[in-house]
PDB file of N, CA, C and O in Angstrom:
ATOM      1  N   UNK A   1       0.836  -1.176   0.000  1.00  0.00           N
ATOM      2  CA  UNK A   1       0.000   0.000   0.000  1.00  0.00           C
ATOM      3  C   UNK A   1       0.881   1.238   0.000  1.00  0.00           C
ATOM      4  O   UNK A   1       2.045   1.195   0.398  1.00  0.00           O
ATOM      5  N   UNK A   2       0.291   2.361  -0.463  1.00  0.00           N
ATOM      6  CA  UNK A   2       1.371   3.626  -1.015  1.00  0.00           C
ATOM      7  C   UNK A   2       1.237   4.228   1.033  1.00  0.00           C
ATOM      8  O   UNK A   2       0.391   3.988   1.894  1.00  0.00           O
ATOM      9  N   UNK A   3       2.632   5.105   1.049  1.00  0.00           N
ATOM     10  CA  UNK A   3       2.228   5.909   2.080  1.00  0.00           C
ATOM     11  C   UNK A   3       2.305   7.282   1.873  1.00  0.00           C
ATOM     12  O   UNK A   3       3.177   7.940   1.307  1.00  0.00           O
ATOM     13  N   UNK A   4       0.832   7.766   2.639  1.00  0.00           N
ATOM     14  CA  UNK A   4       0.997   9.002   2.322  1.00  0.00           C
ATOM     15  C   UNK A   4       1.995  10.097   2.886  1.00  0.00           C
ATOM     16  O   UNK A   4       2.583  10.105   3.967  1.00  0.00           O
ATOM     17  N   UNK A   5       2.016  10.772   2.128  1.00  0.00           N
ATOM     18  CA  UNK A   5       3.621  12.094   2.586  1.00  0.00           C
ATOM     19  C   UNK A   5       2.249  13.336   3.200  1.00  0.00           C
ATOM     20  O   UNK A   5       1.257  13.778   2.620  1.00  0.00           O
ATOM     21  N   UNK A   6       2.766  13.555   4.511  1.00  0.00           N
ATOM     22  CA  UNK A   6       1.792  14.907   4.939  1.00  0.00           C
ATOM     23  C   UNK A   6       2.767  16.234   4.597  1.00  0.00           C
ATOM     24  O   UNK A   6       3.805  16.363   5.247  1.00  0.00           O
ATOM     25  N   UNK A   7       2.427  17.172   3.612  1.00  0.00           N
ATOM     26  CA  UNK A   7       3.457  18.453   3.723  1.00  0.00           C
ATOM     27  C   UNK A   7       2.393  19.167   4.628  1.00  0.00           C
ATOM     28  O   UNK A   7       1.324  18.811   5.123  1.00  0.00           O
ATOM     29  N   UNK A   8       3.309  20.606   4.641  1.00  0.00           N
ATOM     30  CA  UNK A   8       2.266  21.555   5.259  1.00  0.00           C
ATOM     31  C   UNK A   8       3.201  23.270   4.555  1.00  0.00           C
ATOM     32  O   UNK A   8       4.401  23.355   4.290  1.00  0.00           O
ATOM     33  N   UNK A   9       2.247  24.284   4.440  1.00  0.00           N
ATOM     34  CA  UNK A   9       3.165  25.525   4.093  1.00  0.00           C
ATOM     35  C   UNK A   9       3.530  25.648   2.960  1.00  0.00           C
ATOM     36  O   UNK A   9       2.904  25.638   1.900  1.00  0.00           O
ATOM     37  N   UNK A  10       4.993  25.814   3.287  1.00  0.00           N
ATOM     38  CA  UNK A  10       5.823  26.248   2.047  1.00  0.00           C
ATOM     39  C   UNK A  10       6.315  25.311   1.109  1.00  0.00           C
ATOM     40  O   UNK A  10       6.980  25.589   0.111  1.00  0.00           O
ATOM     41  N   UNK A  11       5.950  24.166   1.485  1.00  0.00           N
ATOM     42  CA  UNK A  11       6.364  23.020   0.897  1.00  0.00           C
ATOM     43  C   UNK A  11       5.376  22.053   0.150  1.00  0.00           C
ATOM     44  O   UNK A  11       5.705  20.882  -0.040  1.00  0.00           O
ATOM     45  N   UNK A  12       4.184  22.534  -0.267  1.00  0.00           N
ATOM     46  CA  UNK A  12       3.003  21.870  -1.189  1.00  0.00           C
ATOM     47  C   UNK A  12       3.259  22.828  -2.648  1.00  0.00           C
ATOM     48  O   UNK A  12       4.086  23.700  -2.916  1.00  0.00           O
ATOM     49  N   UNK A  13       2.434  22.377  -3.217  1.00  0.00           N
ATOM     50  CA  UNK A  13       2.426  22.311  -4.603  1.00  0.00           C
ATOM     51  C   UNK A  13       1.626  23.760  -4.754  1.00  0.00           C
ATOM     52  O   UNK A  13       1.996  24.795  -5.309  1.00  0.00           O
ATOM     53  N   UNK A  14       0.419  23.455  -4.071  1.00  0.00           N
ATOM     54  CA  UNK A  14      -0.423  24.499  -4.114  1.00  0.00           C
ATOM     55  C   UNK A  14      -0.230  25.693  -3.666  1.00  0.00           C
ATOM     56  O   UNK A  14      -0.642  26.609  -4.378  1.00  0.00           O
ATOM     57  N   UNK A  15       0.468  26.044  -2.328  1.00  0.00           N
ATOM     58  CA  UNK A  15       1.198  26.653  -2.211  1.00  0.00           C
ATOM     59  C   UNK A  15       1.803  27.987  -2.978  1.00  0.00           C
ATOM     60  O   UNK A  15       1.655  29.206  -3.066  1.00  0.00           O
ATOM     61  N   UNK A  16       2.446  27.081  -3.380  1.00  0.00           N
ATOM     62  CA  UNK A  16       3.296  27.992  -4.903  1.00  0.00           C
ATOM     63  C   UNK A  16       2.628  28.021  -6.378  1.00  0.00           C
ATOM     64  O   UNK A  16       2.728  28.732  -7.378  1.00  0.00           O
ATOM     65  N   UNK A  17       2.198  27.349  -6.149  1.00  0.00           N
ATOM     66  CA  UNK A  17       1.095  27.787  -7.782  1.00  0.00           C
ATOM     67  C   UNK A  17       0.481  29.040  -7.291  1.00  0.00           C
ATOM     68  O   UNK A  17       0.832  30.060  -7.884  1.00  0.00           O
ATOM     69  N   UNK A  18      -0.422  29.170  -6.260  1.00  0.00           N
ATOM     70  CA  UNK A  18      -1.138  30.008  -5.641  1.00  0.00           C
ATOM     71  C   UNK A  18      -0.128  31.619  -5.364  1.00  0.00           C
ATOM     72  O   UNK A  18      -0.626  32.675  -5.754  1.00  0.00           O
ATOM     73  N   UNK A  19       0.904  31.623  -4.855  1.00  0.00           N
ATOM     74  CA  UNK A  19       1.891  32.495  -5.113  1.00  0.00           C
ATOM     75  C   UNK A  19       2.081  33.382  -6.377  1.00  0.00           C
ATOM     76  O   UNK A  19       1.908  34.551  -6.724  1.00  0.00           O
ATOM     77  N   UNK A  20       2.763  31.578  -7.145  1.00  0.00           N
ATOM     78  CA  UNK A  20       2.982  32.796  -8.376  1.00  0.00           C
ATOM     79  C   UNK A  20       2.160  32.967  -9.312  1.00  0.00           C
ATOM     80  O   UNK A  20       2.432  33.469 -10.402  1.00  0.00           O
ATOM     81  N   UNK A  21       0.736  32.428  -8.838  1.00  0.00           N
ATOM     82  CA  UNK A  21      -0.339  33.322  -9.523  1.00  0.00           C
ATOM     83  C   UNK A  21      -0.256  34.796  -9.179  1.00  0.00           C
ATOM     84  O   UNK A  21       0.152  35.616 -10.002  1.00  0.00           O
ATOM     85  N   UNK A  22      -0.685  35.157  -7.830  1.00  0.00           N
ATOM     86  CA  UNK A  22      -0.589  36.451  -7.191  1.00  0.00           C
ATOM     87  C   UNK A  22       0.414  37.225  -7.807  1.00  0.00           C
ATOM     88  O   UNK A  22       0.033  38.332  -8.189  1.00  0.00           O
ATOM     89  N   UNK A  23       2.008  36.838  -8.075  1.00  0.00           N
ATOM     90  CA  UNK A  23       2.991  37.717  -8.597  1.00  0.00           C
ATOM     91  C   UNK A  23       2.498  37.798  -9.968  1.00  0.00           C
ATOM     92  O   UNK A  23       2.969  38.700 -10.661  1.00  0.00           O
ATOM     93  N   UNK A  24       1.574  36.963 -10.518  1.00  0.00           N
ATOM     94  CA  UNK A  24       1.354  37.609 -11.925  1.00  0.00           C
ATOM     95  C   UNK A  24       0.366  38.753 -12.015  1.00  0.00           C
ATOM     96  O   UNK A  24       0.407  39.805 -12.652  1.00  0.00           O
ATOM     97  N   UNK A  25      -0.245  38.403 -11.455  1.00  0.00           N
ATOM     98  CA  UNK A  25      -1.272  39.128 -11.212  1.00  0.00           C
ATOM     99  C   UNK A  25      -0.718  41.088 -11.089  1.00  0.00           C
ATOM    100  O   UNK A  25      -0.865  42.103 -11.769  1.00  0.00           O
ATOM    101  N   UNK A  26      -0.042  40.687  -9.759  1.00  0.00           N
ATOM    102  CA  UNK A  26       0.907  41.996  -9.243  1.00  0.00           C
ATOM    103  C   UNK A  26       1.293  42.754 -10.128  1.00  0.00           C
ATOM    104  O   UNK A  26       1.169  43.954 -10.373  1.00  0.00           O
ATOM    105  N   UNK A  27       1.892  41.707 -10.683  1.00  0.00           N
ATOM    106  CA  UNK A  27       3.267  42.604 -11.838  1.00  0.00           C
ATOM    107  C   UNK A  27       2.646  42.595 -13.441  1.00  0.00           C
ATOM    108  O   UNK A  27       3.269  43.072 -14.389  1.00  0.00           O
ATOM    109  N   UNK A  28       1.316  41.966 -13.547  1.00  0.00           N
ATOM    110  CA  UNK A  28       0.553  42.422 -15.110  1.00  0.00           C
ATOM    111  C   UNK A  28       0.454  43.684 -15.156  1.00  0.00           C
ATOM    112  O   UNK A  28       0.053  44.478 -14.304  1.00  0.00           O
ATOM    113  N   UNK A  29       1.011  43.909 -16.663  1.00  0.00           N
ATOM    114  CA  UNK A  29       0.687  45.803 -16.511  1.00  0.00           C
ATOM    115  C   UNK A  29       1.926  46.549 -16.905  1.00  0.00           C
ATOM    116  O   UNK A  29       2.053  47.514 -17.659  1.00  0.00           O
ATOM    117  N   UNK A  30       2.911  45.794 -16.134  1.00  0.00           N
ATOM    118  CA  UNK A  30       4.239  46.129 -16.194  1.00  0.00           C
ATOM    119  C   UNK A  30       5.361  45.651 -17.377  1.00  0.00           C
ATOM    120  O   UNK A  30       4.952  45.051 -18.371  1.00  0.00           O
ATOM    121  N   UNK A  31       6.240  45.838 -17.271  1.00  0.00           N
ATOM    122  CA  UNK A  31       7.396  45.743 -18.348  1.00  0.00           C
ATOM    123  C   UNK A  31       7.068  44.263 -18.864  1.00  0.00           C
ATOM    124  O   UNK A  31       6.693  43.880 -19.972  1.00  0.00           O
ATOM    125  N   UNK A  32       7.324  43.598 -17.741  1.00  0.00           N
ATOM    126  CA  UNK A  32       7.698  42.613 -17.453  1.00  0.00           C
ATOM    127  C   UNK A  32       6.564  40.950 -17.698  1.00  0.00           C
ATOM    128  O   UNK A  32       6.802  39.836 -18.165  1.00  0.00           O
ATOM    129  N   UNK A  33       5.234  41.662 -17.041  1.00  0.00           N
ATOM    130  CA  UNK A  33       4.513  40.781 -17.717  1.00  0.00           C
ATOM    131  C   UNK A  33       3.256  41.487 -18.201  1.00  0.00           C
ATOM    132  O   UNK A  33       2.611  42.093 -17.346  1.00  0.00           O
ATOM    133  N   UNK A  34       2.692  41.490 -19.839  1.00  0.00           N
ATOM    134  CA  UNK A  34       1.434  41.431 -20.480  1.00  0.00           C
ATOM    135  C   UNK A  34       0.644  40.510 -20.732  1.00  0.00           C
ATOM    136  O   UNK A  34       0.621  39.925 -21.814  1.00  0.00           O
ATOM    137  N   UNK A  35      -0.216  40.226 -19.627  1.00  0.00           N
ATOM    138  CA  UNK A  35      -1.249  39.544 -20.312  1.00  0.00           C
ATOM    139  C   UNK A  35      -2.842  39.820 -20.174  1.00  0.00           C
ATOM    140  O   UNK A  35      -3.286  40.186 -19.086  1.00  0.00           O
ATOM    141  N   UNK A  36      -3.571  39.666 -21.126  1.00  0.00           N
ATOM    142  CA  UNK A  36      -5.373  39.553 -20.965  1.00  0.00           C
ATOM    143  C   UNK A  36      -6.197  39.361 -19.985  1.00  0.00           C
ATOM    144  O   UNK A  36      -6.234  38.264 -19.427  1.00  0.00           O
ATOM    145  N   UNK A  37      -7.039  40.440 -19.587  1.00  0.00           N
ATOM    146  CA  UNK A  37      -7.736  39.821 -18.542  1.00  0.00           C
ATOM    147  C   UNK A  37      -8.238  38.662 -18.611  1.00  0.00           C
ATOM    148  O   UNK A  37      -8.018  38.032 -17.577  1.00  0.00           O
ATOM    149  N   UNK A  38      -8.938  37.981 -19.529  1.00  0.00           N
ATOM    150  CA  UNK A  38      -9.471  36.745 -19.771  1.00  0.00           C
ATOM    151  C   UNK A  38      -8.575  35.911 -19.430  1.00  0.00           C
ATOM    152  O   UNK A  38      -8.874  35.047 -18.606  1.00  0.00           O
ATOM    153  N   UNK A  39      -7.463  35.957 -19.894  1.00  0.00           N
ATOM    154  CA  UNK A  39      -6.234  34.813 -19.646  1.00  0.00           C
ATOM    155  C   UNK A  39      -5.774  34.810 -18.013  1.00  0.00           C
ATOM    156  O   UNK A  39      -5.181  33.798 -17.639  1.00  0.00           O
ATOM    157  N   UNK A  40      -5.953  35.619 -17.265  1.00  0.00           N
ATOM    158  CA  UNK A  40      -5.124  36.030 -16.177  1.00  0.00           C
ATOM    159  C   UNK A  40      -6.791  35.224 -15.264  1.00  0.00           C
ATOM    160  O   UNK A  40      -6.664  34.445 -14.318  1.00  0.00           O
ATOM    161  N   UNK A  41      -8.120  35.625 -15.797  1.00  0.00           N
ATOM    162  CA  UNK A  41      -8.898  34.491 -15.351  1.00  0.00           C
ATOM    163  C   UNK A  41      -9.188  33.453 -15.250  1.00  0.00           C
ATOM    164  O   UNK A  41      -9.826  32.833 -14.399  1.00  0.00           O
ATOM    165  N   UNK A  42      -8.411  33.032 -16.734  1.00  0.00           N
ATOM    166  CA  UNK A  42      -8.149  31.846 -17.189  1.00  0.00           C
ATOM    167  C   UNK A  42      -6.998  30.880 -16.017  1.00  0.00           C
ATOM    168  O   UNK A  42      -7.003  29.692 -15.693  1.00  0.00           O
ATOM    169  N   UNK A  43      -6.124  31.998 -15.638  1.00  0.00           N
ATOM    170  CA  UNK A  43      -4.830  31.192 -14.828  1.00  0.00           C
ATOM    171  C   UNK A  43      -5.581  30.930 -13.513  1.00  0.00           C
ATOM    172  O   UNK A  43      -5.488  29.828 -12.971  1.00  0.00           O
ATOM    173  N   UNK A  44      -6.294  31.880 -13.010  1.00  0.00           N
ATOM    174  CA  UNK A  44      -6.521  31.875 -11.546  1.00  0.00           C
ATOM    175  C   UNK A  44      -7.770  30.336 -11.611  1.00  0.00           C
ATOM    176  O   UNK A  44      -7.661  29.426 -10.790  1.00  0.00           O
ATOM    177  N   UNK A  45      -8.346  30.333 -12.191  1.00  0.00           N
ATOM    178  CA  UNK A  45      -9.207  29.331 -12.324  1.00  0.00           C
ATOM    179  C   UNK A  45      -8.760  28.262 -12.523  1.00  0.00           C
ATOM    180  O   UNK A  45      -9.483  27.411 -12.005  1.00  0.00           O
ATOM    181  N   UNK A  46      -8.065  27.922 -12.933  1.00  0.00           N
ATOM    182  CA  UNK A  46      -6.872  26.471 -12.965  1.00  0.00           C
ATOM    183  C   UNK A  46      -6.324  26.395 -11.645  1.00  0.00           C
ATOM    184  O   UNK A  46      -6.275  25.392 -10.934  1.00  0.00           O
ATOM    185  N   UNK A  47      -5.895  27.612 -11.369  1.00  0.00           N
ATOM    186  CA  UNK A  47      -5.036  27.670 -10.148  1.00  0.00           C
ATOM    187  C   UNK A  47      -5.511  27.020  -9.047  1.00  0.00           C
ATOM    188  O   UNK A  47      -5.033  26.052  -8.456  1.00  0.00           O
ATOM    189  N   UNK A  48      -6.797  27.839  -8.766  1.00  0.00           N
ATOM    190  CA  UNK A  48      -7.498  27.767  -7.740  1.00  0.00           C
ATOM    191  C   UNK A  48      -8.417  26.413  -7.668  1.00  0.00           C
ATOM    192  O   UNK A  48      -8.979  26.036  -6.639  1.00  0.00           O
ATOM    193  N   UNK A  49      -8.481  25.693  -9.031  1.00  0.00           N
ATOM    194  CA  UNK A  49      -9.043  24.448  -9.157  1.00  0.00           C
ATOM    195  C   UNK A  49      -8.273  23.543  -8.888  1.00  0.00           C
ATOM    196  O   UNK A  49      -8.809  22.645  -8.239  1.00  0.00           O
ATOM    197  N   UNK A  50      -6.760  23.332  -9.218  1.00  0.00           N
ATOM    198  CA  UNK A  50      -5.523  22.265  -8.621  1.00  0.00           C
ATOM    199  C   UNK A  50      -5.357  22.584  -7.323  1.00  0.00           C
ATOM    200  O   UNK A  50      -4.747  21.832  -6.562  1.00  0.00           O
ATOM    201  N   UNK A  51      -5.862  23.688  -6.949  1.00  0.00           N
ATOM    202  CA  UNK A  51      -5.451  23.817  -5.557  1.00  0.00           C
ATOM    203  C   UNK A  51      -6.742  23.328  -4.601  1.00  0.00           C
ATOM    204  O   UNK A  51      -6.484  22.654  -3.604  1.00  0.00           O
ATOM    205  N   UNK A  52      -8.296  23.713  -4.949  1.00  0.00           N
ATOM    206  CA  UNK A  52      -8.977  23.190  -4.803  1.00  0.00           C
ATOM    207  C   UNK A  52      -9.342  21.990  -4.550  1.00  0.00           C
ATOM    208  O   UNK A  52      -9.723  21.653  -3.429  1.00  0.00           O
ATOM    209  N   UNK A  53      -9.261  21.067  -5.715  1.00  0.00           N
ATOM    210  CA  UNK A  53      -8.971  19.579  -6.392  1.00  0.00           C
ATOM    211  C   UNK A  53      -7.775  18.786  -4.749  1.00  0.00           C
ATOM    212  O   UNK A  53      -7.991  17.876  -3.949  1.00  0.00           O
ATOM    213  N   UNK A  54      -6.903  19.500  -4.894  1.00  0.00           N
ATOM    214  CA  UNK A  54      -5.602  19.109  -3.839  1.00  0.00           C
ATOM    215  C   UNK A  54      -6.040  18.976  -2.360  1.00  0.00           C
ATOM    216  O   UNK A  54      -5.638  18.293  -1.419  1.00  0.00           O
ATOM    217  N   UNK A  55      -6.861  19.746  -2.495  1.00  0.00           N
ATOM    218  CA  UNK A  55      -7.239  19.712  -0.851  1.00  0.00           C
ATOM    219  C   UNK A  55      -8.272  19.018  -0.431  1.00  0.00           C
ATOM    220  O   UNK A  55      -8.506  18.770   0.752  1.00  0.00           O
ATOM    221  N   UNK A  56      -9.003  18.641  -1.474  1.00  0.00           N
ATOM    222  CA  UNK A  56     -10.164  17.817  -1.289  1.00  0.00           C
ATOM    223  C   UNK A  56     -10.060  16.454  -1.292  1.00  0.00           C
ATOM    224  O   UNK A  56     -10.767  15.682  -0.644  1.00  0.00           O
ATOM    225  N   UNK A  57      -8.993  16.116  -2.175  1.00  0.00           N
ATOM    226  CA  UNK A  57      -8.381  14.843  -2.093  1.00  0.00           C
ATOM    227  C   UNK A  57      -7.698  14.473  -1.013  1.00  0.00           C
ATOM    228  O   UNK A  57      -7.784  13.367  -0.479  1.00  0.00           O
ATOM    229  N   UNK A  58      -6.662  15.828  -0.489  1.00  0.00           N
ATOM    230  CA  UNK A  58      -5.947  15.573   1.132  1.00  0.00           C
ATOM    231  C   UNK A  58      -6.781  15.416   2.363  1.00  0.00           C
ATOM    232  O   UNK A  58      -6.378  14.826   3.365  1.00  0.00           O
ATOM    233  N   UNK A  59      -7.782  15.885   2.265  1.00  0.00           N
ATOM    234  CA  UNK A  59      -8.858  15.488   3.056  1.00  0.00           C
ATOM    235  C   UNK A  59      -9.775  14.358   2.716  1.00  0.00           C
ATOM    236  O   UNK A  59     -10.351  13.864   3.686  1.00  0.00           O
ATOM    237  N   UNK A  60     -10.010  13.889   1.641  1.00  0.00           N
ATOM    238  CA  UNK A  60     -10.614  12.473   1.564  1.00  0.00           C
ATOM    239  C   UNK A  60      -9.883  11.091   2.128  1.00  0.00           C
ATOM    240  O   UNK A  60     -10.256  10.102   2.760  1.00  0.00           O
ATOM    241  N   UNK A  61      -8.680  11.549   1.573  1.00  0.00           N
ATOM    242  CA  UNK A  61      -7.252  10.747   2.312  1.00  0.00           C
ATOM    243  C   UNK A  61      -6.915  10.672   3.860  1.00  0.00           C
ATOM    244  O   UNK A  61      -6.262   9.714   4.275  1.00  0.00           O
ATOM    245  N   UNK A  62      -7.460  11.918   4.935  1.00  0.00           N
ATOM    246  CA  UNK A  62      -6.945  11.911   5.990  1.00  0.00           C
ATOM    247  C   UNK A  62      -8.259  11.073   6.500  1.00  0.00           C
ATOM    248  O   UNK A  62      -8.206  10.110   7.265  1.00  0.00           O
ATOM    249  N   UNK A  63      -9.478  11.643   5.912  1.00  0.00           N
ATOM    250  CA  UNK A  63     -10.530  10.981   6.769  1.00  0.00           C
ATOM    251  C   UNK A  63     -10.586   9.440   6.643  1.00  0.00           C
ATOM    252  O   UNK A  63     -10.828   8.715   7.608  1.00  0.00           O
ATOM    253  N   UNK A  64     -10.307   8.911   5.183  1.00  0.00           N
ATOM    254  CA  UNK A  64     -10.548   7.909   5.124  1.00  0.00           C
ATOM    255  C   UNK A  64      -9.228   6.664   5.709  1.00  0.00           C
ATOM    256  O   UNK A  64      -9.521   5.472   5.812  1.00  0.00           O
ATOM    257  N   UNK A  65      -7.827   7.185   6.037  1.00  0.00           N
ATOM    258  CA  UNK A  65      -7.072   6.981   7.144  1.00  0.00           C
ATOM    259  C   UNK A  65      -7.182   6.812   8.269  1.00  0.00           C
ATOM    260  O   UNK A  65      -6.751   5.895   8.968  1.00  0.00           O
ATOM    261  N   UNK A  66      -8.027   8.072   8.632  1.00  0.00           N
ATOM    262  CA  UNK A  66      -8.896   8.006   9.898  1.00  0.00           C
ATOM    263  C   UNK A  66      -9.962   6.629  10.319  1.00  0.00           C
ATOM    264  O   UNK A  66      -9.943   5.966  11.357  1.00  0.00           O
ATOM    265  N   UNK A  67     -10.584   6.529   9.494  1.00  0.00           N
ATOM    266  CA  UNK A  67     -11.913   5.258   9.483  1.00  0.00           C
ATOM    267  C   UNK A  67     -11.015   4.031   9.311  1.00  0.00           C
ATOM    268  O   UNK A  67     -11.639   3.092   9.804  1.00  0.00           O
ATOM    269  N   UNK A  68      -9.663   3.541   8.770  1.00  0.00           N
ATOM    270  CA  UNK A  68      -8.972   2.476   8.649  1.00  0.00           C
ATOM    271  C   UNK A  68      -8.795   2.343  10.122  1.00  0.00           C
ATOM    272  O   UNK A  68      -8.150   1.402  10.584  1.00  0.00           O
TER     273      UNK A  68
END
């Protein structure tokens, strides 16, 4: 049977997707990054769905650990 790895913080996936969404976000506009509002909705909605998706699964996993 697989074992699960618990992260927490700075050290998940989501985490940092979630981050450097925000720095895009920040810095659209600027030199540095151009992009579309549509697209920049486009990112956060992925974003926020793997990150979403991630946590719902880490919690299906703890509970159902729990009930074993």
């Amino acid at each position: 049977m697989h074992e699960t790895v618990t992260r927490k913080g700075l050290q998940t996936s989501e985490f940092w997707l979630v981050l450097l969404l925000f720095a895009i976000v920040v810095l659209n506009g600027t030199s540095y990054v151009a992009i579309p509002g549509e697209h920049i909705a486009l990112l956060a909605s992925l974003a926020f769905g793997y990150g979403g998706g991630r946590t719902l699964l880490k919690h299906g996993l703890t509970k159902a650990g729990a009930a074993a």
